[in-house]
N, C-alpha and C positions, 0 to 999 in steps of 0.2 A: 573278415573272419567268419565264414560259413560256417555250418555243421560239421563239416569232416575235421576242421582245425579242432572244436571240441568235442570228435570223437578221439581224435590223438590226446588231447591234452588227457582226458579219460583214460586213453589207454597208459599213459606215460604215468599218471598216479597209480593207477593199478599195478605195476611194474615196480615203482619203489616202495610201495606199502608191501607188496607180497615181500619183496626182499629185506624188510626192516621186521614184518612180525610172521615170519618164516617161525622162528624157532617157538612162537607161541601158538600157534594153528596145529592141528590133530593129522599131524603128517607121519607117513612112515619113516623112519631113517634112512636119509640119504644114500646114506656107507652100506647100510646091512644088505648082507647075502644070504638069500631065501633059493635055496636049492629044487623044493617043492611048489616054484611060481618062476622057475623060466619061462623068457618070451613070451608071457601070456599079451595077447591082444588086450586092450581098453576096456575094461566091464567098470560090473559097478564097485570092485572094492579098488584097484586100479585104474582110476579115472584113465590116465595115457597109457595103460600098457608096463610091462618090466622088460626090463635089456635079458642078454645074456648070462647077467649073474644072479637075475630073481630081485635087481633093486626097482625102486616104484620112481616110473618115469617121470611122473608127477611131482613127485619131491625134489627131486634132482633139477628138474627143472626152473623150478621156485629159488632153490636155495644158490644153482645154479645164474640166477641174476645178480647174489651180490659180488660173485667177484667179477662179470662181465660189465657191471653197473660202477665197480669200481674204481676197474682199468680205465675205463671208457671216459668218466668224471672226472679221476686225478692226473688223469698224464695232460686233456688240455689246459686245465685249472694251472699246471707247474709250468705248462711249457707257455703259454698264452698269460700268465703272470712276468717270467721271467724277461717274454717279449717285448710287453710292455713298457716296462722297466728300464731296459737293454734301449727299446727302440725311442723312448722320449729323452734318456739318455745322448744318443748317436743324434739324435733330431737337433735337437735345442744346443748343445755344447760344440755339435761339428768339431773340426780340426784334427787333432792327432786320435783324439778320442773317437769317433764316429771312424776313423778308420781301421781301428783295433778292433771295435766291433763289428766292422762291413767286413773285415778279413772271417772274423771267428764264422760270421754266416757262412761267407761262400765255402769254409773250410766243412762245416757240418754239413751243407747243402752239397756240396762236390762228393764225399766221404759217402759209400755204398752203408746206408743204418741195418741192413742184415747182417753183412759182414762182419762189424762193431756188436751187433748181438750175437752173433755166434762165438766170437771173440771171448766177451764177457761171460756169457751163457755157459760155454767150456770151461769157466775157472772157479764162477760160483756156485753154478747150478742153475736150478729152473727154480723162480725166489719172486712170488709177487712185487714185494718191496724194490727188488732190485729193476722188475722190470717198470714200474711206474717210476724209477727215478732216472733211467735210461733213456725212455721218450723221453719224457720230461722238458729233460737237460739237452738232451740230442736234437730233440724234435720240435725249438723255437726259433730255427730262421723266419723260417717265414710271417710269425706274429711279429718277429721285428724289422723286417723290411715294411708290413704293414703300418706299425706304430710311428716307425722314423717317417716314415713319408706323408705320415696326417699332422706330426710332431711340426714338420717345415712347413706343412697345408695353415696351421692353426698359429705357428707363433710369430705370422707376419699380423696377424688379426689386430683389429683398433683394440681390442679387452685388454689381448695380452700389451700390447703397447703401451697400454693408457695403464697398467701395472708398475709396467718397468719404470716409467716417467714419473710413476709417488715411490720410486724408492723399496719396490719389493723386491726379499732377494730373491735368488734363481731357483734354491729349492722350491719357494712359495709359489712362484709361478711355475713348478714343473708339475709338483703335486695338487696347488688348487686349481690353478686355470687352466693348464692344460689335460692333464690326467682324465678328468672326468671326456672332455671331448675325444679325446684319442682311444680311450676305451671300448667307446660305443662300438667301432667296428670291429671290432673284438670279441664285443658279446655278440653282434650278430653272427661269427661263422662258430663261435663256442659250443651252440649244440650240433653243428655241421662236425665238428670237430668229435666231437663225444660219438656220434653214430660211426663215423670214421675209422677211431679206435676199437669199438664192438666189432666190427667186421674186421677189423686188423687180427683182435685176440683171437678172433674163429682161424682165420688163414692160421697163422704161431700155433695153432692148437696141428695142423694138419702136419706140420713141418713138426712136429714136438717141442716144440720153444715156448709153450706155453706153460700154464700150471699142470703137471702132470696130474692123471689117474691116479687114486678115487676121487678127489676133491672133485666135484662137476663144476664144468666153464658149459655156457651152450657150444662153444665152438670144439671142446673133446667130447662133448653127446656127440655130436654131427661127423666128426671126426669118428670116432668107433662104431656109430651104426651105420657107416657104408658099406663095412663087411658086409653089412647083409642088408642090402639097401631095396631090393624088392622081395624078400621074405619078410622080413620086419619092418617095412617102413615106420611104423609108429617108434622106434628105437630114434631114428635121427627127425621124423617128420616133425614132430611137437617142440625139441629145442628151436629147428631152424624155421618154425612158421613161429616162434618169441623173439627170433633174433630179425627176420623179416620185417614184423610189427612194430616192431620199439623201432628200428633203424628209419621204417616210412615216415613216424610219426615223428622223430627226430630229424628228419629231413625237411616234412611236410611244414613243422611250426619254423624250425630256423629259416628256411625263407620267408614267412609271413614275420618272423622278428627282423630280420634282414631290409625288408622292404619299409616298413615301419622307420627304422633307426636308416633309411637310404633318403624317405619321402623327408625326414626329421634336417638330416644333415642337407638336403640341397633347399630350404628352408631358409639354413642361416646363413 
């Protein structure tokens, strides 16, 4: 764990602090439109510059984290919980059971998830809530093919053995003995997963499937300043050099936690 790992972790506290005490810092309003400060460039009462409708780059930015910060957290939290679940499930029970859920995977995993959101998208609209329950739900195969296969890694183990043999029942051992070990790989790809989703919600913002305008996502900054992508760069430069940084620095730590819980697990 060099410097650069806690220049990231630095930068990743910087990123949820701004987005949790947003609404108490000396910011312009997000929303407001200032007819008498289009497009001005970066100075000093405009740290990043103003868009096309006179709002302060800077604000939008900031406030612009929590719902990229939120997409990004809850959908592997739900899909990477349910995984788990699903996959020590399938792992440890086998038989008709593990087959109902090998089906549900390859059914979600085969099944085009655009499609399914345009689907959905068309009937309810463009609905934060809706879209973090759609990955969610949609988008835990693969934590369960993960889970199940540490599930059969783990529950030939002397532990789990020497469990069953005093008579503990199966929930006990799905929850105490094995849960904690099946989880770990888990949390390693979890912030893989969260930077994942940031760059997911940017693409959705390009397509419109995201949270629409005013609300700011960095991925509709980036998205409406390509209009004018070398007259104004400061318009999309400043979201997509926050969505850059957080993304390295969530990529940069999940492999050092990855190798960490890899060095751990070929250990025991």
């Amino acid at each position: 764990m060099g410097w650069f790992f806690w220049i990231c972790v630095g930068w990743l506290v910087l990123v949820v602090a701004s987005a949790v005490i947003a609404d108490w810092l000396p910011l312009f309003d997000p929303l407001e439109t200032d007819f008498l400060s289009i497009s001005l460039a970066p100075n000093g009462q405009f740290w990043f510059g103003t868009d096309a409708l006179g709002r302060d780059i800077f604000s939008r930015v900031l406030y612009g984290t929590r719902v990229s910060l939120i997409i990004g957290v809850a959908v592997p939290v739900i899909a990477l919980s349910i995984g788990l679940l699903l996959g020590l499930t399938a792992g440890y029970f086998r038989g008709w059971i593990e087959q109902i859920i090998l089906f549900y995977v390859n059914v979600t995993m085969a099944f085009p998830g655009l499609v399914l959101l345009l689907v959905v998208l068309s009937v309810v609209g463009a609905d934060l809530l809706v879209l973090i329950l759609l990955f969610g739900i949609y988008g835990n195969g693969g934590a369960i093919r993960i889970a199940r296969a540490n599930t059969l890694n783990f529950a030939t183990r002397e532990f789990v053995l020497a469990a069953e043999a005093l008579g503990a029942t199966k929930w006990r051992i799905i929850f105490i003995e094995l849960m904690p070990n099946v989880a770990l790989p888990l949390i390693s790809i979890s912030l893989l997963a969260v930077s994942g989703m940031i760059v997911f919600e940017g693409a959705l913002s390009f397509l419109g499937l995201s949270i629409p305008p005013p609300a700011p996502t960095w991925g509709n900054m980036i998205a409406q300043g390509l209009s004018d992508l070398t007259t104004f760069p400061w318009v999309w430069g400043f979201p997509a050099a926050a969505l850059f940084l957080t993304v390295l620095a969530l990529n940069f730590i999940g492999d050092v936690v990855r190798q960490v819980i890899d060095g751990r697990d070929s250990a025991l």
